[in-house]
PDB file of N, CA, C and O in Angstrom:
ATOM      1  N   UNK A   1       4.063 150.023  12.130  1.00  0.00           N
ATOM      2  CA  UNK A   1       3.687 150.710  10.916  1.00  0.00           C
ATOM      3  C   UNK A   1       2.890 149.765  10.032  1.00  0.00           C
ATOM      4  O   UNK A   1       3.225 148.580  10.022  1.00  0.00           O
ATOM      5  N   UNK A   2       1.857 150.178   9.280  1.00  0.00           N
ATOM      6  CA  UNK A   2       0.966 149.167   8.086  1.00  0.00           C
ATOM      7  C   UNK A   2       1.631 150.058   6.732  1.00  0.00           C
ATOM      8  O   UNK A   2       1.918 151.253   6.664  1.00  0.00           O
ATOM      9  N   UNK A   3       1.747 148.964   5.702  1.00  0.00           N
ATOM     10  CA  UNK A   3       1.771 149.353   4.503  1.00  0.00           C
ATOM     11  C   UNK A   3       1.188 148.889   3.485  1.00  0.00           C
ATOM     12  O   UNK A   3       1.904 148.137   2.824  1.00  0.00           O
ATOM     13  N   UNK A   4      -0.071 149.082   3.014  1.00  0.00           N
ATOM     14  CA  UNK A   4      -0.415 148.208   2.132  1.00  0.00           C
ATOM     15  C   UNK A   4       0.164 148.293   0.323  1.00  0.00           C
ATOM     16  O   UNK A   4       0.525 149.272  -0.331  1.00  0.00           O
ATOM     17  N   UNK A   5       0.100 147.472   0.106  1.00  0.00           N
ATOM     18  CA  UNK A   5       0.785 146.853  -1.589  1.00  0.00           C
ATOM     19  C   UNK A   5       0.000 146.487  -2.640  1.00  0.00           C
ATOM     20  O   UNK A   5      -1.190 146.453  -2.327  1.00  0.00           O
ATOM     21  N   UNK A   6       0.212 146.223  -3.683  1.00  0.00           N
ATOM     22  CA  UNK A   6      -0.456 145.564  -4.489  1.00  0.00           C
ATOM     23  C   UNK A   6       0.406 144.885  -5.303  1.00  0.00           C
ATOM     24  O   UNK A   6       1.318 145.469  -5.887  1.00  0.00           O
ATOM     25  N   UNK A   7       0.152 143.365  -5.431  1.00  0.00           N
ATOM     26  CA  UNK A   7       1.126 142.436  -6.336  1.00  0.00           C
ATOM     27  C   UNK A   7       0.814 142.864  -7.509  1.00  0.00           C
ATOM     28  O   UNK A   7      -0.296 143.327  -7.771  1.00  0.00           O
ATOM     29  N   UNK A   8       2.069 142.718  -8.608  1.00  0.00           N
ATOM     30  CA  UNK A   8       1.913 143.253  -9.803  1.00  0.00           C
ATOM     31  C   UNK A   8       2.710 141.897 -10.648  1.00  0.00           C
ATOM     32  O   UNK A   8       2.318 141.439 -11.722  1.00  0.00           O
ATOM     33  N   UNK A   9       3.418 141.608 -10.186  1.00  0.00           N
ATOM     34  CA  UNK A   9       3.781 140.276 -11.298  1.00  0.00           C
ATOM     35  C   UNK A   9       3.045 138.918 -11.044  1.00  0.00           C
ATOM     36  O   UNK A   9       2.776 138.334  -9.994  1.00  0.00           O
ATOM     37  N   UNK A  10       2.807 138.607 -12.375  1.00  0.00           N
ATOM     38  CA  UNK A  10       1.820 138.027 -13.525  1.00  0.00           C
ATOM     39  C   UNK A  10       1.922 136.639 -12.663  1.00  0.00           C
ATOM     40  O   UNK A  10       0.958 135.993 -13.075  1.00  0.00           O
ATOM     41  N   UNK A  11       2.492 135.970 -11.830  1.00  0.00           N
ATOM     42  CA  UNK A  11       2.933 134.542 -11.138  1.00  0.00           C
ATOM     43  C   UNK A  11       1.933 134.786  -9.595  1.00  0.00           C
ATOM     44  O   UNK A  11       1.191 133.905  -9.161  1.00  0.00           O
ATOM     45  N   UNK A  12       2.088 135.940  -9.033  1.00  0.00           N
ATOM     46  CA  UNK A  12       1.531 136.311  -7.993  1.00  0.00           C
ATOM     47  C   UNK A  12       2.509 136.009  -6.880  1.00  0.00           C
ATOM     48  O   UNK A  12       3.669 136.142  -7.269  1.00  0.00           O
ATOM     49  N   UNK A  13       2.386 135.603  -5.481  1.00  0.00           N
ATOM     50  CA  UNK A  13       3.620 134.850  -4.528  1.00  0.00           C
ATOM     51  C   UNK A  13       3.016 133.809  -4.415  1.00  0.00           C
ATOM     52  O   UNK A  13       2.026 133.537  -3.736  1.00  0.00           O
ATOM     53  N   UNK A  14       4.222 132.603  -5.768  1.00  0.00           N
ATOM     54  CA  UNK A  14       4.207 131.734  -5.790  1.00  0.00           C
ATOM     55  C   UNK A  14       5.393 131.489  -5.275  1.00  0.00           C
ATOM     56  O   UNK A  14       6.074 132.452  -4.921  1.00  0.00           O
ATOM     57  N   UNK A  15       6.000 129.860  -5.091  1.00  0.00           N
ATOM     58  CA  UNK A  15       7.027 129.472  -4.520  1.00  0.00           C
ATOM     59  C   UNK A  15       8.591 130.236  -4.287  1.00  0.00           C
ATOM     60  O   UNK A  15       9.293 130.262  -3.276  1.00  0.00           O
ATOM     61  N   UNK A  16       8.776 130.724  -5.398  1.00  0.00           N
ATOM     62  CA  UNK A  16      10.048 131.380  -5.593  1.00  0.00           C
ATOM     63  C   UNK A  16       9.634 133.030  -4.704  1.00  0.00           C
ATOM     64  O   UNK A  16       9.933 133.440  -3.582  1.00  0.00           O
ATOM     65  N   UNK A  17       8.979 133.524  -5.630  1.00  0.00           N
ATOM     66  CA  UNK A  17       8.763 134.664  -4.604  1.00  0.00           C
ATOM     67  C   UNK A  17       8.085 135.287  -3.081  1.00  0.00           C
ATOM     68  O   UNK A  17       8.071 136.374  -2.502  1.00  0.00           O
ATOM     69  N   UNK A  18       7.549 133.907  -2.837  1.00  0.00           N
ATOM     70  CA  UNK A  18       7.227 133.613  -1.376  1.00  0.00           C
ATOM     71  C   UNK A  18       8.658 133.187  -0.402  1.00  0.00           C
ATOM     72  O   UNK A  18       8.773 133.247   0.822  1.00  0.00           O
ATOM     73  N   UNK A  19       9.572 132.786  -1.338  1.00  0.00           N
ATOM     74  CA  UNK A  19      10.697 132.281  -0.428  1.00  0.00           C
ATOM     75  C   UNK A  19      11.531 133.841  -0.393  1.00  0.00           C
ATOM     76  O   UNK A  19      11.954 134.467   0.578  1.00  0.00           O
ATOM     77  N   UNK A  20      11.570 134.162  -1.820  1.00  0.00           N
ATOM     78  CA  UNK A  20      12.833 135.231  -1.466  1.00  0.00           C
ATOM     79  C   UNK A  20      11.854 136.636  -0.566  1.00  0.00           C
ATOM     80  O   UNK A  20      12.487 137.626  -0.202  1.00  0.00           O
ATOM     81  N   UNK A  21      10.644 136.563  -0.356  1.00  0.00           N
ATOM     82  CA  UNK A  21       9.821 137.289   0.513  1.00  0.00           C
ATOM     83  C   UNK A  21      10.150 137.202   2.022  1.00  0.00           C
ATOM     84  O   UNK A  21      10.369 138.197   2.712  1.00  0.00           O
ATOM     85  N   UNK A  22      10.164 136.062   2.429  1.00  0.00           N
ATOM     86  CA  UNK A  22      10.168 135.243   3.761  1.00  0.00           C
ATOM     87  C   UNK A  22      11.602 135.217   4.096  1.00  0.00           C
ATOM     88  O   UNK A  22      11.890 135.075   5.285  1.00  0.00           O
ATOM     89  N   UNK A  23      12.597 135.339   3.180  1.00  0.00           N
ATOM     90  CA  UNK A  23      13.922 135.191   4.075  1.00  0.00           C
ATOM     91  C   UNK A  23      14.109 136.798   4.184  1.00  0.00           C
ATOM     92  O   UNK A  23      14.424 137.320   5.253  1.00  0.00           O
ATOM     93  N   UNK A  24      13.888 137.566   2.965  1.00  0.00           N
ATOM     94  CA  UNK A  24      14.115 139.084   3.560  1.00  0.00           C
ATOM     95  C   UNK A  24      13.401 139.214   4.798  1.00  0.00           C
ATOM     96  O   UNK A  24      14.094 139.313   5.810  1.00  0.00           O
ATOM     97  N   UNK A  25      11.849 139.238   4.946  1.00  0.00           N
ATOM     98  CA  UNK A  25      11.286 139.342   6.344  1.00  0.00           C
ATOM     99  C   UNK A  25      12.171 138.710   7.283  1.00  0.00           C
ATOM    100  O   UNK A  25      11.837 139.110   8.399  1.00  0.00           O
ATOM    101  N   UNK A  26      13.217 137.851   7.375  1.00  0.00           N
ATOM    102  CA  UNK A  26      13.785 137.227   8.391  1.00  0.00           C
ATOM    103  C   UNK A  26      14.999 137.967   8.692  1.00  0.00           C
ATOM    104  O   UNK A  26      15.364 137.733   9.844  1.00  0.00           O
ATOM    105  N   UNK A  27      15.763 138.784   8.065  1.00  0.00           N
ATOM    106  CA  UNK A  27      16.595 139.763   8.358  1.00  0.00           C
ATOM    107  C   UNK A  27      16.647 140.588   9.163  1.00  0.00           C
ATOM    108  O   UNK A  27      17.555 141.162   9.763  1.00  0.00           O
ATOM    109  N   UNK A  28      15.118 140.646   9.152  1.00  0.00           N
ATOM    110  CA  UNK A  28      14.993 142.049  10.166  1.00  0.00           C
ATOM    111  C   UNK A  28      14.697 141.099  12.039  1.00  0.00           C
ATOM    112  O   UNK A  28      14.738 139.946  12.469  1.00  0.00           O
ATOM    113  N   UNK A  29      14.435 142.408  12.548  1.00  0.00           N
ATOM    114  CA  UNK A  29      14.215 141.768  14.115  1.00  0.00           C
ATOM    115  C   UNK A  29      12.607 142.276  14.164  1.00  0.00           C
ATOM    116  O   UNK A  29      12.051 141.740  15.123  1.00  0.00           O
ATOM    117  N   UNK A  30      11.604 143.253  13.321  1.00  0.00           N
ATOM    118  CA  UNK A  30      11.109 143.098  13.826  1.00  0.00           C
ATOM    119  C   UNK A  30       9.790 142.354  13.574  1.00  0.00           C
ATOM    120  O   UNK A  30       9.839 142.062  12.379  1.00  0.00           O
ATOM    121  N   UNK A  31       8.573 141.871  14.112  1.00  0.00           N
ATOM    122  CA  UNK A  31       7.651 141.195  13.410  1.00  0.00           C
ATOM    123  C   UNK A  31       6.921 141.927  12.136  1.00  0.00           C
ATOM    124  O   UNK A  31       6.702 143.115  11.901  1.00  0.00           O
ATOM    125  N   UNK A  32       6.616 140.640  11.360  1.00  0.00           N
ATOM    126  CA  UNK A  32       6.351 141.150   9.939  1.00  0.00           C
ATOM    127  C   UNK A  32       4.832 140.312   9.912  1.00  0.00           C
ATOM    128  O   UNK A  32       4.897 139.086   9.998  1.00  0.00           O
ATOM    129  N   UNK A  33       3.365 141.005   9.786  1.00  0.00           N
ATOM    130  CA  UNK A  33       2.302 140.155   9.638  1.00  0.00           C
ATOM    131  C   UNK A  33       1.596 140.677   8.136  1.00  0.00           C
ATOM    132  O   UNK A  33       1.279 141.828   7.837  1.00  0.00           O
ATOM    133  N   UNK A  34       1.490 139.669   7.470  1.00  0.00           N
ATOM    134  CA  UNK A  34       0.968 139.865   6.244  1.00  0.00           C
ATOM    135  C   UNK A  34      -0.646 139.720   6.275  1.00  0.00           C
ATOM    136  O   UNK A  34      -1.121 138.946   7.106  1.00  0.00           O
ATOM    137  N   UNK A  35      -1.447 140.376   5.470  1.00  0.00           N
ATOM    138  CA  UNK A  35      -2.983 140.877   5.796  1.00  0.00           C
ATOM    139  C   UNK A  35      -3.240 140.488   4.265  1.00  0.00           C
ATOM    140  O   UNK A  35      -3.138 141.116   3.212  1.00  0.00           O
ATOM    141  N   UNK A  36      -3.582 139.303   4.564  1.00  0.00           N
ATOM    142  CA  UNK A  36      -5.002 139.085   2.873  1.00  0.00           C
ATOM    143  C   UNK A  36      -6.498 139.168   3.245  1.00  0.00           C
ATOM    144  O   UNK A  36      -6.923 138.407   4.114  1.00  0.00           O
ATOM    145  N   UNK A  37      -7.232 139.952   2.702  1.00  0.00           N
ATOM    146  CA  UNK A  37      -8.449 139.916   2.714  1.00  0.00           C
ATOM    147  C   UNK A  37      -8.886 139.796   4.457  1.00  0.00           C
ATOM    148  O   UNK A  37      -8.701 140.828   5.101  1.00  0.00           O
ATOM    149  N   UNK A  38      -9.397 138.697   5.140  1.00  0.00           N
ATOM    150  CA  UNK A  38      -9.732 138.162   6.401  1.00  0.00           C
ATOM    151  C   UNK A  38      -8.688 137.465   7.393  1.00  0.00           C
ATOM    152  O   UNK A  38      -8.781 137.318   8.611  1.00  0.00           O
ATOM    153  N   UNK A  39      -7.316 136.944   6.222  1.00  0.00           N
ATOM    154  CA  UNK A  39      -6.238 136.094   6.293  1.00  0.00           C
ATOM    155  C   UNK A  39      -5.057 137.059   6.688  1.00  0.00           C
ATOM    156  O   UNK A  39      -4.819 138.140   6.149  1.00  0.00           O
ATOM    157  N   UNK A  40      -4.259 136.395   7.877  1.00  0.00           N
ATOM    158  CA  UNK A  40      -3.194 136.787   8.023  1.00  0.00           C
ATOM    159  C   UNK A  40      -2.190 135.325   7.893  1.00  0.00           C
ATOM    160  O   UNK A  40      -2.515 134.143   7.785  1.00  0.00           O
ATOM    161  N   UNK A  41      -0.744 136.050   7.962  1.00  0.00           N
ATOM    162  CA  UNK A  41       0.445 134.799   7.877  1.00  0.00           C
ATOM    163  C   UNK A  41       1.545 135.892   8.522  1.00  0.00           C
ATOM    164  O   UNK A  41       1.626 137.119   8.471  1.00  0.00           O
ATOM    165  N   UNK A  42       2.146 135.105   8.995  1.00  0.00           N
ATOM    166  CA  UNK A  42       3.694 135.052   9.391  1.00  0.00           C
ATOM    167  C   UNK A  42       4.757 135.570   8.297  1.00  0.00           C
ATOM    168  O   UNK A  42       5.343 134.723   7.622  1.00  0.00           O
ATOM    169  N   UNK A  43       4.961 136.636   8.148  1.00  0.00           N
ATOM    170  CA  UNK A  43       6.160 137.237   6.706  1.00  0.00           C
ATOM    171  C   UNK A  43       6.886 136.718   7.056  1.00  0.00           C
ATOM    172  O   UNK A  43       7.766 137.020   6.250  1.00  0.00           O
ATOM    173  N   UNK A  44       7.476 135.830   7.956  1.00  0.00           N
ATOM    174  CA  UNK A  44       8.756 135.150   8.011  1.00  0.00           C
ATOM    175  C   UNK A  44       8.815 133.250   8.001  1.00  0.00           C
ATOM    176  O   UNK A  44       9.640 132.401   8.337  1.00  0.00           O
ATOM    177  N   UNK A  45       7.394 133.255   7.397  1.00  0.00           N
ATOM    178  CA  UNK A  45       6.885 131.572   7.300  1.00  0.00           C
ATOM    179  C   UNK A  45       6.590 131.603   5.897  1.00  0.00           C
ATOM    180  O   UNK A  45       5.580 132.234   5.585  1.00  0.00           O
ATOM    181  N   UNK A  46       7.376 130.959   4.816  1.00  0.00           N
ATOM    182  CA  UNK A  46       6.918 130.666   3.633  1.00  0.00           C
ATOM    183  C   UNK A  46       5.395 129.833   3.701  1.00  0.00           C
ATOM    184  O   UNK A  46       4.414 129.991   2.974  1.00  0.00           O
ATOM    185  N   UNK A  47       5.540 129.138   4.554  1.00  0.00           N
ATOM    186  CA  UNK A  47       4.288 128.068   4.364  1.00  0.00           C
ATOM    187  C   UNK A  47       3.070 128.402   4.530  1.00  0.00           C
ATOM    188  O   UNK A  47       2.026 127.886   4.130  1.00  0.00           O
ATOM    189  N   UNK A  48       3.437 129.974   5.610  1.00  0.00           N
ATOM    190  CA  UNK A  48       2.262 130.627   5.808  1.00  0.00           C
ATOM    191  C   UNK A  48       1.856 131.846   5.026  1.00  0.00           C
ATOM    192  O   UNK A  48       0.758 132.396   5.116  1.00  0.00           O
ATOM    193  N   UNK A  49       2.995 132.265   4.139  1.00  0.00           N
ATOM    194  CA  UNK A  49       3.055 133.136   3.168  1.00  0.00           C
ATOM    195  C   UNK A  49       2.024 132.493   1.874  1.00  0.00           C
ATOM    196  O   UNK A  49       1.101 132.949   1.199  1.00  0.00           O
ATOM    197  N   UNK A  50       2.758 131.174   1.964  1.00  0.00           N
ATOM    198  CA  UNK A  50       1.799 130.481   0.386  1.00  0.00           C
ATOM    199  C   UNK A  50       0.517 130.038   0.755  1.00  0.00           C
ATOM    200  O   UNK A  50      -0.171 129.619  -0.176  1.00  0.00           O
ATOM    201  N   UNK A  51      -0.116 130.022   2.196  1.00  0.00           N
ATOM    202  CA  UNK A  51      -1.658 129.720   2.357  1.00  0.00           C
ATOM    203  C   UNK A  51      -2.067 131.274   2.129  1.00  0.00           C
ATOM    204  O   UNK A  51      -2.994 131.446   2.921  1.00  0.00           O
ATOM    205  N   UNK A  52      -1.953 131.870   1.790  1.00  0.00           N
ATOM    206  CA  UNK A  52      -2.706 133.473   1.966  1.00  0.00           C
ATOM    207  C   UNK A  52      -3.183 133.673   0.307  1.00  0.00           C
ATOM    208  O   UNK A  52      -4.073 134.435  -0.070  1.00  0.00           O
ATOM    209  N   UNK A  53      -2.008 132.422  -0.916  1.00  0.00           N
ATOM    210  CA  UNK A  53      -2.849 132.863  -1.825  1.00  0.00           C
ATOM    211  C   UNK A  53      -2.670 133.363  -2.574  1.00  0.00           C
ATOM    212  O   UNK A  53      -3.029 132.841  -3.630  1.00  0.00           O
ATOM    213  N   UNK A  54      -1.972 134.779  -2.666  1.00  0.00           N
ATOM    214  CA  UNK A  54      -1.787 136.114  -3.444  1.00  0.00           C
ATOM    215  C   UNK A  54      -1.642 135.514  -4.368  1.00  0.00           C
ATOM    216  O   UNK A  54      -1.093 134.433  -4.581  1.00  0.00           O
ATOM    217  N   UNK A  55      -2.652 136.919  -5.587  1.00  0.00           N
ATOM    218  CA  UNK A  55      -2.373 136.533  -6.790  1.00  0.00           C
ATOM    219  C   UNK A  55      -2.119 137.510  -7.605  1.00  0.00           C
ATOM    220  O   UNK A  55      -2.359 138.526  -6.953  1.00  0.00           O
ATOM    221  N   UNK A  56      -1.626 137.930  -9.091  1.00  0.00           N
ATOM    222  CA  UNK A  56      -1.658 139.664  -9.668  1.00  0.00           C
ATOM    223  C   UNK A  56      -2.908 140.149  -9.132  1.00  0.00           C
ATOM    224  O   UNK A  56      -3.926 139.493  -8.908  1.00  0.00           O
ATOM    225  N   UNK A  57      -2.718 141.282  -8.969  1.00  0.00           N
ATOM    226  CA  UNK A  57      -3.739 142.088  -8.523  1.00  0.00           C
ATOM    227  C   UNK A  57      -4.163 142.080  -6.971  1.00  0.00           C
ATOM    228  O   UNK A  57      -5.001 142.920  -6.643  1.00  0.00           O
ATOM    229  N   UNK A  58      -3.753 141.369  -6.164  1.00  0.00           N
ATOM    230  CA  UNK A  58      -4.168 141.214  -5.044  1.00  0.00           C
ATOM    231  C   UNK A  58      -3.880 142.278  -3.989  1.00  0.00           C
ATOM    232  O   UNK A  58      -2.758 142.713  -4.248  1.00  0.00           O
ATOM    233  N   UNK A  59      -4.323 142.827  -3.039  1.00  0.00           N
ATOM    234  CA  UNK A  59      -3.783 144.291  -2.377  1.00  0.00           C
ATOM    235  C   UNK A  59      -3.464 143.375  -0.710  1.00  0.00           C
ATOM    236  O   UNK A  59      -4.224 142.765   0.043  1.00  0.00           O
ATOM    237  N   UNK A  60      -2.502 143.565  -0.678  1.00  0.00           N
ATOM    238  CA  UNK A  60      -1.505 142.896   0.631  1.00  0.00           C
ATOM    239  C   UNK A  60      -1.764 144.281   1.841  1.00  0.00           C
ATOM    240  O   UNK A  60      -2.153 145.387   1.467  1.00  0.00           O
ATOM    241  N   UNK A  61      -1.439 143.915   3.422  1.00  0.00           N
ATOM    242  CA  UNK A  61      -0.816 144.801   4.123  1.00  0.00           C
ATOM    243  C   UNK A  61       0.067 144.355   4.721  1.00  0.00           C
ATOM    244  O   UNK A  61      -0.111 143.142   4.830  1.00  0.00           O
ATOM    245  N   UNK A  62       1.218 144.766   5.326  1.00  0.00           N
ATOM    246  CA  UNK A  62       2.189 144.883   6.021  1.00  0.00           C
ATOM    247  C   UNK A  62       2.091 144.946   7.533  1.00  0.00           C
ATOM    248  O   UNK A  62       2.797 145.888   7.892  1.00  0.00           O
ATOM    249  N   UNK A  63       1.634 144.470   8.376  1.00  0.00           N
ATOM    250  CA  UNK A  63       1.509 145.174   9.566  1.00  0.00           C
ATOM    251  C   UNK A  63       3.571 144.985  10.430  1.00  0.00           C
ATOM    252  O   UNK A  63       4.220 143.951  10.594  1.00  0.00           O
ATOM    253  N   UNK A  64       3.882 146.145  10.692  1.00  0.00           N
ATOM    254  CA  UNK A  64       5.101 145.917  11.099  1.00  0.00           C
ATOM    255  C   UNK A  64       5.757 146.683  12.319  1.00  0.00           C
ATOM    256  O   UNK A  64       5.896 147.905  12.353  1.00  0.00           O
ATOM    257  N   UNK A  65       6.140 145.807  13.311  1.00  0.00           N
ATOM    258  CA  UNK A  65       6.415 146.360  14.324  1.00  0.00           C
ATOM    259  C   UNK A  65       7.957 145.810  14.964  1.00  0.00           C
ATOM    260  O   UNK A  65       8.335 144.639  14.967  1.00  0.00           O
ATOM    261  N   UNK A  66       8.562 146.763  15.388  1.00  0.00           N
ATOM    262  CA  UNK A  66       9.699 146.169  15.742  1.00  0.00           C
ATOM    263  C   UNK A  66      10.844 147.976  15.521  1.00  0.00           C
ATOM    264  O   UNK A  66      10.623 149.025  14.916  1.00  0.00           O
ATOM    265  N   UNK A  67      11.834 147.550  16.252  1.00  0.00           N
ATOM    266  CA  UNK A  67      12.839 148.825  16.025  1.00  0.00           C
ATOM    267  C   UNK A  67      13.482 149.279  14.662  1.00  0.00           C
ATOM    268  O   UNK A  67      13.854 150.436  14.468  1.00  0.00           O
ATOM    269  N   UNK A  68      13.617 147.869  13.372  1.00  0.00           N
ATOM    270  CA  UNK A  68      13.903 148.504  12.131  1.00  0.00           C
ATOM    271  C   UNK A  68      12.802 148.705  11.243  1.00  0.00           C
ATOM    272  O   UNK A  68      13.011 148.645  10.032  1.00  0.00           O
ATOM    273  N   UNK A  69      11.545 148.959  11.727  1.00  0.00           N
ATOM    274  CA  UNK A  69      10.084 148.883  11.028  1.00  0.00           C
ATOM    275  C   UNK A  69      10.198 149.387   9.895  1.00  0.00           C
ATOM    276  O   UNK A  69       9.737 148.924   8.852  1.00  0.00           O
ATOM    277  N   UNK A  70      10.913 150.513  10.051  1.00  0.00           N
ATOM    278  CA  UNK A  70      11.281 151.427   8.596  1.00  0.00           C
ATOM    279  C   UNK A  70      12.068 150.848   7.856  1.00  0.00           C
ATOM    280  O   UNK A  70      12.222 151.554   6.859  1.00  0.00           O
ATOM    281  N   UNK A  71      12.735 149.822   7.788  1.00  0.00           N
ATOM    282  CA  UNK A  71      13.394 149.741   7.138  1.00  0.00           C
ATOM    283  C   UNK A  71      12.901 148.611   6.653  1.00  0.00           C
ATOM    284  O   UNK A  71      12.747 148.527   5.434  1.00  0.00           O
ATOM    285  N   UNK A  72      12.559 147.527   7.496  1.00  0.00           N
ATOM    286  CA  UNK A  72      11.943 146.380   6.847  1.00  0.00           C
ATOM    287  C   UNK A  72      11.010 146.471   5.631  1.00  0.00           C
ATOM    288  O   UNK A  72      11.074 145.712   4.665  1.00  0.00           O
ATOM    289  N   UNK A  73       9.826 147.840   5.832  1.00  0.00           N
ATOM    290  CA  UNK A  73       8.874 148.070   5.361  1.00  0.00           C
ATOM    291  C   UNK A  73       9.455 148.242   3.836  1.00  0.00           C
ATOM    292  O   UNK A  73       8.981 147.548   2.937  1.00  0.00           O
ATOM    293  N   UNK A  74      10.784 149.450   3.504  1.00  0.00           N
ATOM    294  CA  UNK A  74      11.382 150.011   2.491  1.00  0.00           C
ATOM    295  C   UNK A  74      11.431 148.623   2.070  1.00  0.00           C
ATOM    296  O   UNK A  74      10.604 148.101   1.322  1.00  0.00           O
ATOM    297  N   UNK A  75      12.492 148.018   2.611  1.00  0.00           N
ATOM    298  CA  UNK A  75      13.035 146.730   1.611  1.00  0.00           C
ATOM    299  C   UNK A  75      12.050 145.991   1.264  1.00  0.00           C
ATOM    300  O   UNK A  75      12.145 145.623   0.093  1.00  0.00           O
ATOM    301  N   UNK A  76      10.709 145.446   2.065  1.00  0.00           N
ATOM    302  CA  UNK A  76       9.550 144.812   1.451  1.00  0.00           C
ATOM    303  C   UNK A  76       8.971 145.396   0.212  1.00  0.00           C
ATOM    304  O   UNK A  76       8.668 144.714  -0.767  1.00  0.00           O
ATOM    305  N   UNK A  77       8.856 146.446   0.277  1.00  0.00           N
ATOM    306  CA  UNK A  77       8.086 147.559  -0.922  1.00  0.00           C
ATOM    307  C   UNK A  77       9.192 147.596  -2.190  1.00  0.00           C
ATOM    308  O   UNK A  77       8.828 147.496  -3.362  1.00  0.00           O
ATOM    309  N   UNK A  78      10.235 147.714  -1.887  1.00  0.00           N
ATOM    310  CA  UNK A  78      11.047 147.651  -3.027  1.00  0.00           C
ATOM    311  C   UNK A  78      10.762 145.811  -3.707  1.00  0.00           C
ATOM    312  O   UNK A  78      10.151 145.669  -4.766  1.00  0.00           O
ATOM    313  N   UNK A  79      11.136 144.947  -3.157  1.00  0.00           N
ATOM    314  CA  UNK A  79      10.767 143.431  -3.545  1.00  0.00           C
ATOM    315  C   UNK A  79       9.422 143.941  -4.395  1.00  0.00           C
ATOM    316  O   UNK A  79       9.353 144.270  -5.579  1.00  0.00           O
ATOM    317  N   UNK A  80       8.533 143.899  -3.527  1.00  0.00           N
ATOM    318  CA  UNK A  80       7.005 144.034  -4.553  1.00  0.00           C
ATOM    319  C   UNK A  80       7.014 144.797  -5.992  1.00  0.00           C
ATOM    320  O   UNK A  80       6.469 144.440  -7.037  1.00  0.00           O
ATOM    321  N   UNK A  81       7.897 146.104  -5.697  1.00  0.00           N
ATOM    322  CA  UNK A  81       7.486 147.060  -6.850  1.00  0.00           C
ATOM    323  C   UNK A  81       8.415 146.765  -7.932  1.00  0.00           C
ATOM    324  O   UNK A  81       8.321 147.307  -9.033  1.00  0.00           O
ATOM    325  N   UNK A  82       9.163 146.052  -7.682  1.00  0.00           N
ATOM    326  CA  UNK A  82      10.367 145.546  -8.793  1.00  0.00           C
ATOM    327  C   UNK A  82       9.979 143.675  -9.060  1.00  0.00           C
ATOM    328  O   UNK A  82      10.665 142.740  -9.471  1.00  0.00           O
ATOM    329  N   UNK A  83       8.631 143.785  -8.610  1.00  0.00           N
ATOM    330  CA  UNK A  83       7.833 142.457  -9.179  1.00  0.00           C
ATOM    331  C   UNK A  83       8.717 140.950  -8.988  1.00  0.00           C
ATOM    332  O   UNK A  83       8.631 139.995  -9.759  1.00  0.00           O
ATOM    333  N   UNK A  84       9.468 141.013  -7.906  1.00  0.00           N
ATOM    334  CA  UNK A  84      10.284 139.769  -7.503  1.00  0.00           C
ATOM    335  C   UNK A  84      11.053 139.522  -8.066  1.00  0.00           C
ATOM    336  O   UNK A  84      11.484 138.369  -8.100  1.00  0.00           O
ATOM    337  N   UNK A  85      11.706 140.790  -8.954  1.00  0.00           N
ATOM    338  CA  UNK A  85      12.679 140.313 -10.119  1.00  0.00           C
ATOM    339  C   UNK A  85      12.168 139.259 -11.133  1.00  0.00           C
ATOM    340  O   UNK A  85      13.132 138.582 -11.490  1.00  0.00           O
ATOM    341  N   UNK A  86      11.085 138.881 -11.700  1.00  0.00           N
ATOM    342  CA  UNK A  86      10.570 138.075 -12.167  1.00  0.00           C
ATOM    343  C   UNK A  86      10.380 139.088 -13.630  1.00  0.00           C
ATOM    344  O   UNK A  86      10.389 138.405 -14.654  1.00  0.00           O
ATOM    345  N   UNK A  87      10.245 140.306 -13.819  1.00  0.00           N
ATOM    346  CA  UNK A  87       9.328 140.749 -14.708  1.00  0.00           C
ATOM    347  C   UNK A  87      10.580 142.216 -15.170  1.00  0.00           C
ATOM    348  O   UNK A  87      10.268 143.048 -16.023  1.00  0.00           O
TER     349      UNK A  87
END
């Protein structure tokens, strides 16, 4: 499944919300690939989460495959739209 997003808190995925991003993606079983612009990363690699960048305003995709796809996807989208708990 793809879902694309748009970051809305004012920090963008900086350290804190790149981590609590990357361990939810690690919950699940199935792969999680994050889509910036030309750039992809690993949703379950902070290190590769924080080369991608994101900043407010930035429009993310989700590419997600695996047997809890649906569910991973929900819980990712909820993180984003409740702005990392930051806001």
């Amino acid at each position: 499944m793809e879902l694309t997003l748009q970051i809305k808190n004012k920090a963008g995925l900086h350290a804190r919300p790149a981590a609590m991003f990357a361990q939810k993606c690690s919950t699940f079983k199935s792969s999680i690939t994050i889509v910036k612009e030309n750039k992809q990363a690993n949703g379950k690699s902070l290190i590769n989460l924080m080369g991608l960048s994101i900043k407010q305003g930035d429009t993310i995709t989700l590419k997600i495959d695996g047997s809890d796809a649906a569910d991973a996807g929900a819980a990712l989208k909820k993180i984003v739209d409740d702005k990392f708990g930051e806001e």
